[in-house]
VOMI-978277 format. One record per atom (N, C-alpha, C, O): residue number from 1; x, y, z negated. Coordinates in Angstrom, 2 decimals. Each point is the difference from the previous one (the first is absolute). Example, Ala and Ser with C-alpha at 12.3 -4.5 7.8 and 13.67 -1.06 7.14 Angstrom:
BEGIN
VOVO   resi         X         Y         Z
VOVO      1     13.19     -5.69     -7.80
VOVO      1     -0.89      1.19      0.00
VOVO      1      0.90      1.20      0.00
VOVO      1      1.04     -0.02     -0.66
VOVO      2     -1.39      1.07      1.38
VOVO      2      0.82      1.19     -0.06
VOVO      2     -0.77      1.09     -0.73
VOVO      2      0.51      1.11     -0.17
end
This chain:
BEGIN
VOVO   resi         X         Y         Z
VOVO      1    -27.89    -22.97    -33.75
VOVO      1      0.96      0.66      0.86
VOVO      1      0.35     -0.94      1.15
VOVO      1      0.65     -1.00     -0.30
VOVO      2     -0.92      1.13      1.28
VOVO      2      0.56     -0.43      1.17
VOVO      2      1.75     -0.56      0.13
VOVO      2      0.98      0.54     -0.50
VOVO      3     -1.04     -1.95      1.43
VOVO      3      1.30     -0.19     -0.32
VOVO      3      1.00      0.38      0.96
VOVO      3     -0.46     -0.01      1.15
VOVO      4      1.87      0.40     -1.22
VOVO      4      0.74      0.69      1.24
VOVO      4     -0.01     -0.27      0.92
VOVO      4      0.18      0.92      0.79
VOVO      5     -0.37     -2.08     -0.28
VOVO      5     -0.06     -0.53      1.56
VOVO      5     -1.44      0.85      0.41
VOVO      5     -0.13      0.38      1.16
VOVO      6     -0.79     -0.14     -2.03
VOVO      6     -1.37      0.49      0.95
VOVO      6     -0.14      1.64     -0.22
VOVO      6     -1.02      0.64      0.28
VOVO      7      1.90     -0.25     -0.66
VOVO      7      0.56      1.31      0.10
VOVO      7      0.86      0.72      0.89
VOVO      7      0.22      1.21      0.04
VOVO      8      0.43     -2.50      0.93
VOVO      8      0.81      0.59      0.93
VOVO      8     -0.65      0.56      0.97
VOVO      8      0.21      1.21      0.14
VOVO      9     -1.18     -1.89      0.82
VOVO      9     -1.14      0.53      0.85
VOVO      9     -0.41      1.24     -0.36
VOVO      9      0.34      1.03      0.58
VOVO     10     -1.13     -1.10     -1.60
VOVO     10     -0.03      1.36     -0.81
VOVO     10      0.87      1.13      0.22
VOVO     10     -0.38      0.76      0.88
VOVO     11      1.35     -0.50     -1.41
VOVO     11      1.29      0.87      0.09
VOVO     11     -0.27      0.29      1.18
VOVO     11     -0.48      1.05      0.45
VOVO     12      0.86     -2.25      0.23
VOVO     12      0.48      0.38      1.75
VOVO     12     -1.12      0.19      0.35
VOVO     12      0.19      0.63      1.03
VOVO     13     -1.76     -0.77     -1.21
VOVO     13     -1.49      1.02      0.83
VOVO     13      0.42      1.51     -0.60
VOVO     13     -0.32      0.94      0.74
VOVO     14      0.89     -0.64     -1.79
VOVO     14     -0.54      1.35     -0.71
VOVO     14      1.57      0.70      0.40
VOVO     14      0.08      1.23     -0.12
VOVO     15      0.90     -1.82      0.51
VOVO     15      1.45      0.82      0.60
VOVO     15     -0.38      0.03      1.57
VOVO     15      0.24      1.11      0.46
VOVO     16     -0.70     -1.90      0.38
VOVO     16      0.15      0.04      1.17
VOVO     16     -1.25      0.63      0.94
VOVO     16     -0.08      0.57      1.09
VOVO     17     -1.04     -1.08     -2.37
VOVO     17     -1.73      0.31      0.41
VOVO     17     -0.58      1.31     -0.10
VOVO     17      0.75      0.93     -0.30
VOVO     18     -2.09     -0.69      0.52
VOVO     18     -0.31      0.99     -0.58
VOVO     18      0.29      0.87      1.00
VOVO     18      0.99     -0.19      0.71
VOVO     19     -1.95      1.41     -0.50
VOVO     19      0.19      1.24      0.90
VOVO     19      1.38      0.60      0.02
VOVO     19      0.60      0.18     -1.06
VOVO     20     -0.03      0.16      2.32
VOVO     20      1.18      0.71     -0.08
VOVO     20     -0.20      1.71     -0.26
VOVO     20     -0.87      0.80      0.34
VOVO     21      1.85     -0.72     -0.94
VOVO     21      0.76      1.39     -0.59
VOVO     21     -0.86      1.08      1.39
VOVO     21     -0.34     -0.52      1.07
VOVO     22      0.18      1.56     -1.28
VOVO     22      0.02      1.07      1.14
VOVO     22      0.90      0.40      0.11
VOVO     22      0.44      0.21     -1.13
VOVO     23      0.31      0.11      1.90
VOVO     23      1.37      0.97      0.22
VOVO     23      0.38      1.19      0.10
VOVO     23      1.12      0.30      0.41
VOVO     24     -1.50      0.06     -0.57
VOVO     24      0.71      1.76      0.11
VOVO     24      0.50      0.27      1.02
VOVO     24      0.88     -0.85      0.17
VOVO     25     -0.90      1.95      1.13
VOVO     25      0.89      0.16      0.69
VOVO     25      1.16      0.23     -0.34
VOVO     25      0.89     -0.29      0.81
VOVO     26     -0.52      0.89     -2.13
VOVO     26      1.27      0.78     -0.32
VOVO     26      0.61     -1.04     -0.36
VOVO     26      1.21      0.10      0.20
VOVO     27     -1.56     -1.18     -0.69
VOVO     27      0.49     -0.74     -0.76
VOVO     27      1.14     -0.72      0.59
VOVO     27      0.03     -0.34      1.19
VOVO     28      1.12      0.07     -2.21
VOVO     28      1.43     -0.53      0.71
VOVO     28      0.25     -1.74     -0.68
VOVO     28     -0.28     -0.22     -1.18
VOVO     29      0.74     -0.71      1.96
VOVO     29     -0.15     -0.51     -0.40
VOVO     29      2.11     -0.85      0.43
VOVO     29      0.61      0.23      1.04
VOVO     30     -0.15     -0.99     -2.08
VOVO     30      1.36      0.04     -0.53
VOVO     30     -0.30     -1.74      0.11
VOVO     30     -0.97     -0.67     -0.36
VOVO     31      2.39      0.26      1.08
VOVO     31      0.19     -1.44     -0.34
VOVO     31      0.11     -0.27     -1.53
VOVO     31      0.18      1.02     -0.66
VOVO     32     -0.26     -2.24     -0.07
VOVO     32      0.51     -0.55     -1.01
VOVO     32      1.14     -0.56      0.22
VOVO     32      0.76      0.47      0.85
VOVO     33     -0.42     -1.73     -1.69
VOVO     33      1.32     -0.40     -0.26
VOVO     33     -0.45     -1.11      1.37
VOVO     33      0.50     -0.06      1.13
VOVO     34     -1.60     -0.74     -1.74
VOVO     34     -0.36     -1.30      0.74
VOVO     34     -1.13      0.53      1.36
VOVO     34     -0.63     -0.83      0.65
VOVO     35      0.54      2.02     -0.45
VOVO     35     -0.19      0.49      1.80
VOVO     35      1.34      0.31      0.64
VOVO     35      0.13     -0.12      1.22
VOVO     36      0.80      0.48     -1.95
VOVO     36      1.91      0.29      0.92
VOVO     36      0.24     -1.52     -0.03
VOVO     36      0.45     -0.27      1.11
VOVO     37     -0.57     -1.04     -1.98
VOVO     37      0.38     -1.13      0.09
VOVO     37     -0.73     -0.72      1.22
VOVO     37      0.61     -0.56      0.91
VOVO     38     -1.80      0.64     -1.01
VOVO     38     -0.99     -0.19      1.01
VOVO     38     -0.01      0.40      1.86
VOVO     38     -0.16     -0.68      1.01
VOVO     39      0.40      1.97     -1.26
VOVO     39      0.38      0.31      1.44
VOVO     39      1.46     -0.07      0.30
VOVO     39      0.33      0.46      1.09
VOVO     40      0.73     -1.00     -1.97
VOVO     40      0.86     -0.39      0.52
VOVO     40     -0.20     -1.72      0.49
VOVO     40      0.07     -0.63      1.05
VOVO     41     -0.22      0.46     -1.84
VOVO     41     -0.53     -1.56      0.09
VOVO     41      0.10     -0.63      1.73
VOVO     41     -0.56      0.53      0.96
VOVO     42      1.26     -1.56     -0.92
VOVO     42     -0.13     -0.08      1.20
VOVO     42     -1.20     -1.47      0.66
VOVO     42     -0.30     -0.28      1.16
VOVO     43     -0.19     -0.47     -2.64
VOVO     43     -1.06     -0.35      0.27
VOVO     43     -1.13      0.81     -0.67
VOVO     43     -0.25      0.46     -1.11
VOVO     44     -0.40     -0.54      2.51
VOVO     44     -1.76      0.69     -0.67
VOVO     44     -0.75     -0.57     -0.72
VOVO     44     -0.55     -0.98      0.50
VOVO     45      0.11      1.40     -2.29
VOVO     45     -1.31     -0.28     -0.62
VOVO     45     -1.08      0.58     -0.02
VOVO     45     -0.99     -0.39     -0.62
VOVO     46      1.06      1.34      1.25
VOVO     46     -0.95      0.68      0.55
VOVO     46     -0.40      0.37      1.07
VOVO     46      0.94      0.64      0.48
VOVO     47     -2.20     -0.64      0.58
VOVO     47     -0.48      0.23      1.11
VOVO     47      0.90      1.43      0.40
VOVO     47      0.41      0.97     -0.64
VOVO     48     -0.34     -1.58      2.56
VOVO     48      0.85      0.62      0.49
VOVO     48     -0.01      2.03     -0.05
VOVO     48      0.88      0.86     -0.09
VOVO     49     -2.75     -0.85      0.23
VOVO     49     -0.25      1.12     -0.02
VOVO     49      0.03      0.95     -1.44
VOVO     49      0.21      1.21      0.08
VOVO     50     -0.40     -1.76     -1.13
VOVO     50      0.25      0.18     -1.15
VOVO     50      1.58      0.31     -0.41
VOVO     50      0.48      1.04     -0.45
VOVO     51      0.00     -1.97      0.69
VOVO     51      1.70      0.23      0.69
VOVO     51      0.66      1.37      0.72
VOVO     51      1.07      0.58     -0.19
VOVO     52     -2.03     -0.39      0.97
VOVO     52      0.34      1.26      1.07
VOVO     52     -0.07      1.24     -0.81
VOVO     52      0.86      0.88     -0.05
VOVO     53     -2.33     -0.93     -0.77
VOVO     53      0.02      0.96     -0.78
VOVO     53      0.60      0.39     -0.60
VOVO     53      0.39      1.17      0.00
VOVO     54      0.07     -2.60     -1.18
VOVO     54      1.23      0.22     -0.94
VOVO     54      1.67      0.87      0.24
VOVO     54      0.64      0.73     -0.77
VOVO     55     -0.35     -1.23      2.19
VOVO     55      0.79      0.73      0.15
VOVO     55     -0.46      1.85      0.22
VOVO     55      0.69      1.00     -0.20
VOVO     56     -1.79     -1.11      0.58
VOVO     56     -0.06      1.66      0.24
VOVO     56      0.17      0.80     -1.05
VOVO     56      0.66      1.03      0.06
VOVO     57     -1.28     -1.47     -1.18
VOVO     57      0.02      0.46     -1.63
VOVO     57      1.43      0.45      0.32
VOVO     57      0.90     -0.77      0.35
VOVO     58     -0.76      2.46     -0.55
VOVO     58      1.45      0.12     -0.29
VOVO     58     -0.14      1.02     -1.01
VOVO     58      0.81      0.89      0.24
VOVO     59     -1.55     -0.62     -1.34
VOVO     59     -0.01      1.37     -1.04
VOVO     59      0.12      1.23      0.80
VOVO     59      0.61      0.86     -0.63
VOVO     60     -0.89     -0.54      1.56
VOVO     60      0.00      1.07      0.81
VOVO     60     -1.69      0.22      0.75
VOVO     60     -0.75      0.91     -0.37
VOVO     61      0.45     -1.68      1.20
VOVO     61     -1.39     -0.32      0.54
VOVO     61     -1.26      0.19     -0.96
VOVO     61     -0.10     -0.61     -1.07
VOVO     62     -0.86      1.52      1.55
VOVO     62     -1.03     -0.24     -0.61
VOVO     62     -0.99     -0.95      0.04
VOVO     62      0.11     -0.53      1.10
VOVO     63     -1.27     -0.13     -1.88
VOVO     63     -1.04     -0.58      0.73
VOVO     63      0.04      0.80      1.75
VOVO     63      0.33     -0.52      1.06
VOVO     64     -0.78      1.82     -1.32
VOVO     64     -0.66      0.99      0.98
VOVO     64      0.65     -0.45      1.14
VOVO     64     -0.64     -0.47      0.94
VOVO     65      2.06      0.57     -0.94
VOVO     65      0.75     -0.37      0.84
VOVO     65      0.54     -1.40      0.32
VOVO     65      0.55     -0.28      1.06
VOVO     66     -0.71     -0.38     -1.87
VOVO     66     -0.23     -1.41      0.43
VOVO     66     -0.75     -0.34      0.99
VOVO     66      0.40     -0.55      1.03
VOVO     67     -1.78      0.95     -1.34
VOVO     67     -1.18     -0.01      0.55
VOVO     67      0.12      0.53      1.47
VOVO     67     -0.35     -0.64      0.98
VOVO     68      0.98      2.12     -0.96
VOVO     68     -0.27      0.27      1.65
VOVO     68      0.93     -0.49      1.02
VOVO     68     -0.31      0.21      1.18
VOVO     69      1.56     -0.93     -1.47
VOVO     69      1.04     -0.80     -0.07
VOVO     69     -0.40     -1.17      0.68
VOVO     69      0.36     -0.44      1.09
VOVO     70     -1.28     -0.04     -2.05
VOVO     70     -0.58     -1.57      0.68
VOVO     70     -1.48      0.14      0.15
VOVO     70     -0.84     -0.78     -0.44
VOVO     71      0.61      1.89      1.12
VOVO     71     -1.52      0.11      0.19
VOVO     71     -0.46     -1.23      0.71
VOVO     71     -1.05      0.37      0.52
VOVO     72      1.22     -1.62     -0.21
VOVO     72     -0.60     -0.87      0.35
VOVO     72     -0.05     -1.24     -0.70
VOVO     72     -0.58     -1.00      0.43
VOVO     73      1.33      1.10     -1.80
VOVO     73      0.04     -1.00     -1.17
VOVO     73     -1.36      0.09     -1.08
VOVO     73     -0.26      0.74     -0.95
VOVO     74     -0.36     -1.72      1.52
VOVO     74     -1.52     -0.36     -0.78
VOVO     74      0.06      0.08     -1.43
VOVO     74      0.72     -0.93     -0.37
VOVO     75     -1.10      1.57     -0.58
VOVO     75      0.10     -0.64     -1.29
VOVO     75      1.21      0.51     -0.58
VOVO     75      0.43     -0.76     -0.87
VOVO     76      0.22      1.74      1.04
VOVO     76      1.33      0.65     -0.74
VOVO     76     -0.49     -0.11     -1.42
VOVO     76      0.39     -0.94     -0.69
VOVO     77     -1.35      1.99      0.14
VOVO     77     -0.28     -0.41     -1.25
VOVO     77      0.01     -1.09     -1.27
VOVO     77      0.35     -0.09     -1.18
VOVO     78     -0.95     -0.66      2.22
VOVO     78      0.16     -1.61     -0.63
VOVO     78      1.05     -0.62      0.03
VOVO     78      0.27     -0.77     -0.92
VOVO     79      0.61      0.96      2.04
VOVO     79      1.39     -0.63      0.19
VOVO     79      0.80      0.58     -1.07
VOVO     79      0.69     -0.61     -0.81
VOVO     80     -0.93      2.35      0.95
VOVO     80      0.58      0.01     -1.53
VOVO     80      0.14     -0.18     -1.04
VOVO     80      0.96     -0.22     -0.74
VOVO     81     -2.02      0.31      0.63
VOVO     81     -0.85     -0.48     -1.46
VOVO     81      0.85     -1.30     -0.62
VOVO     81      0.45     -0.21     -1.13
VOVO     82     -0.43     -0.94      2.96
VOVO     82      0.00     -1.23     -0.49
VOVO     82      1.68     -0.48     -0.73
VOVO     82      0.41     -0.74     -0.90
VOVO     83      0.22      1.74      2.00
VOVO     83      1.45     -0.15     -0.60
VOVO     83      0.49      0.76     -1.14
VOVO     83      1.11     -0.29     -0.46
VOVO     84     -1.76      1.18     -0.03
VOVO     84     -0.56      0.80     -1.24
VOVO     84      0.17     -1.30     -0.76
VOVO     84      1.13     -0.30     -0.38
VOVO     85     -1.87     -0.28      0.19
VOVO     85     -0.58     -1.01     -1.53
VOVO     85      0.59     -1.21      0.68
VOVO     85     -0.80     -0.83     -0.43
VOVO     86      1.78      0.00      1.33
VOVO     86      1.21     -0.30      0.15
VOVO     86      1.27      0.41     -0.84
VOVO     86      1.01     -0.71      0.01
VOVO     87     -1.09      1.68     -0.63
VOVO     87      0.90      0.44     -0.37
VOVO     87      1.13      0.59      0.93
VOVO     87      1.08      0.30     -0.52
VOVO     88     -1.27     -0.12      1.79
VOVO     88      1.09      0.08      1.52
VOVO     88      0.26      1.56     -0.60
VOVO     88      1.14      0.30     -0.34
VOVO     89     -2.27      0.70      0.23
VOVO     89      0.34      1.65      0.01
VOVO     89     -0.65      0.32     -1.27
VOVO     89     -0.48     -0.91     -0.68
VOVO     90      0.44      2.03      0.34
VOVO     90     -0.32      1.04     -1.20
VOVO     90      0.20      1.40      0.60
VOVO     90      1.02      0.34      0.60
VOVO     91     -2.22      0.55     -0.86
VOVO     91      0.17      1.39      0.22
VOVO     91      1.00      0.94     -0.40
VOVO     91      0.22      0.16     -1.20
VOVO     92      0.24      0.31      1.84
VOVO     92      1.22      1.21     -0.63
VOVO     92     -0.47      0.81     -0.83
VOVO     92     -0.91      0.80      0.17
VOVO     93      1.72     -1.03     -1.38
VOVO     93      0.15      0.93     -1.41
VOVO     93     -0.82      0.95      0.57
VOVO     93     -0.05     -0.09      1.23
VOVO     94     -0.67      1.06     -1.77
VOVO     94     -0.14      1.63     -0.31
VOVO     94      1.31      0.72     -0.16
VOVO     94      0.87     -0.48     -0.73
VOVO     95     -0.75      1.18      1.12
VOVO     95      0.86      1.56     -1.14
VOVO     95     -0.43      0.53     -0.44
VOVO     95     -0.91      0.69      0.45
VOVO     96      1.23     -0.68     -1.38
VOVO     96     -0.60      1.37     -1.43
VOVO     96      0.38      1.14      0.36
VOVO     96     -0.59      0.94     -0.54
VOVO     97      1.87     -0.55      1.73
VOVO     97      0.50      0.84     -0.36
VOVO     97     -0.12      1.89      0.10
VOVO     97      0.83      0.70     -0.59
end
């Protein structure tokens, strides 16, 4: 078994690595606890543009509309994706109802 120190790399290739998610147009996407801590934050740990995004995330916006929004932001997908597995956002619940 491998020892913990050479497991961290690890973790962090298989949380951060790896092809990003496809998105859904419909799809909504909801701050977490530590994306509202984050974009309040008044120092940045995260890139400015990544940043920009974060604040747009408001549980209202779709990808779709994200997208035609910042039709000149390279890489939305991935940016999401990336603050996705950051832990910054999480998709809005379903309703069952």
């Amino acid at each position: 078994m491998p020892a913990m120190s050479s497991m961290r790399p690890l973790t962090w290739q298989l949380v951060l690595g790896g092809d990003p998610a496809v998105m859904r147009e419909s799809e909504v996407f909801i701050k977490t606890r530590l994306g509202r801590d984050e974009a309040r934050a008044s120092d940045a740990s995260i890139p400015r543009r990544l940043r920009t995004l974060l604040a747009l995330v408001d549980g209202r916006r779709s990808v779709g509309e994200l997208r035609a929004a910042l039709h000149s932001y390279r890489s939305l997908d991935d940016s999401l994706d990336m603050l996705r597995k950051m832990g910054f956002i999480e998709p809005l619940p379903q309703r069952w109802d």
